[in-house]
Residue, then its C-alpha position, 0 to 999 in steps of 0.5 A: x855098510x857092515x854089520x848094525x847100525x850104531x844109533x846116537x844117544x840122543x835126538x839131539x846128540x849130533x852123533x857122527x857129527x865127528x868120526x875117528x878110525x883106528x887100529x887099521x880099521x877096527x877101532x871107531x870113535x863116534x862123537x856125540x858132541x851135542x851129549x858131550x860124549x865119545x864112544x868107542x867100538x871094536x870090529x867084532x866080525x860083522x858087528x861093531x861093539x862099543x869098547x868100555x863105557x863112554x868117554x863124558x865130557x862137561x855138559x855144553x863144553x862141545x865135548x868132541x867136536x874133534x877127535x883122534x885115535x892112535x893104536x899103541x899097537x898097530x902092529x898087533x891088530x886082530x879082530x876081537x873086541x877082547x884081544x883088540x889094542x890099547x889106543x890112544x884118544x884125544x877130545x877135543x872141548x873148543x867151546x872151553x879151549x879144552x883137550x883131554x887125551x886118554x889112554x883106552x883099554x878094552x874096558x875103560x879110558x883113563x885120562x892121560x896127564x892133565x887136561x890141555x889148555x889153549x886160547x880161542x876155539x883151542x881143541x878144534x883140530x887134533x892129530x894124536x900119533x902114540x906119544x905126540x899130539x899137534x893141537x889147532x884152534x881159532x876164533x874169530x872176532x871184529x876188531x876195527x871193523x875187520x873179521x879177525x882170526x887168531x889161532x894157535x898149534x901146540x905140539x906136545x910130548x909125553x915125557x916124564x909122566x906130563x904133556x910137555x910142549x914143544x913148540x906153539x905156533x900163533x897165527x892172525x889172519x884179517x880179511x875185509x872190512x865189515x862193510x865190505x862183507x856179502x853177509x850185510 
């Protein structure tokens, strides 16, 4: 462990709870997703820094129950929190099928485009590499009386100033009948 320890905002916050590491290893996101909060900080020495204000999500949205980072930059990394890279950072919100990418400087994020939107627990996996970003989701559900997940991957692009989808890929999976199942 390196440097001071990073303390949630809130007893009930579930800080950490999802973690992402960028800029080859001196950019950190830690979500609060209990507070609907992403935090961002800058390896400074031994001490870790939070980079701008939080990112604040709708209250109750899961905001940050997933996260990714993507350096513009990575070539260009140095150890001060001042000189650090623009990253790239997706939020996912899976309790409203919501994601936001931003674009985050040393003092603020911006929202990049318009929020993303999917169908189930859509924002539940994210994987954002500069100007593309594959995004999952799932949700269960009982149809008759079998467990049920129907799922969705969108990958998108940014081009011409908007999140442009390039292809989805929808999946229904079935498992045993609810009879059949340890739980009951």
């Amino acid at each position: 462990l390196s440097g001071d320890a990073i303390n949630g905002v809130s007893s009930v916050s579930r800080s950490g709870y999802v973690v992402a590491l960028g800029g080859n290893g001196t950019i950190l996101a830690v979500a609060d997703p209990g507070a609907a909060i992403v935090r961002l900080f800058d390896k400074d020495g031994a001490k870790w820094m939070q980079r701008g204000p939080s990112i604040q999500g709708r209250s109750g949205s899961h905001f940050g129950s997933a996260i990714s980072l993507s350096s513009n930059e990575s070539n260009n990394i140095t150890h001060n929190p001042h000189t650090s890279p623009t990253v790239i950072s997706a939020v996912g919100a899976p309790k409203i099928g919501l994601v936001r990418v931003f674009t985050c400087s040393t003092d603020e994020c911006i929202q990049k485009g318009d929020d993303i939107r999917g169908s189930g627990r859509f924002g539940n996996g994210i994987s954002v590499d500069g100007d593309n970003i594959a995004i999952g989701g799932a949700a269960r559900e009982t149809v008759s009386e079998r467990i049920v997940t129907n799922g969705e991957v969108k990958v998108l692009t940014w081009s011409n100033n908007k999140w442009e989808e390039r292809g989805t890929v929808n999946f229904t999976t079935s498992s045993r009948k609810l009879s059949d199942s340890p739980d009951q």
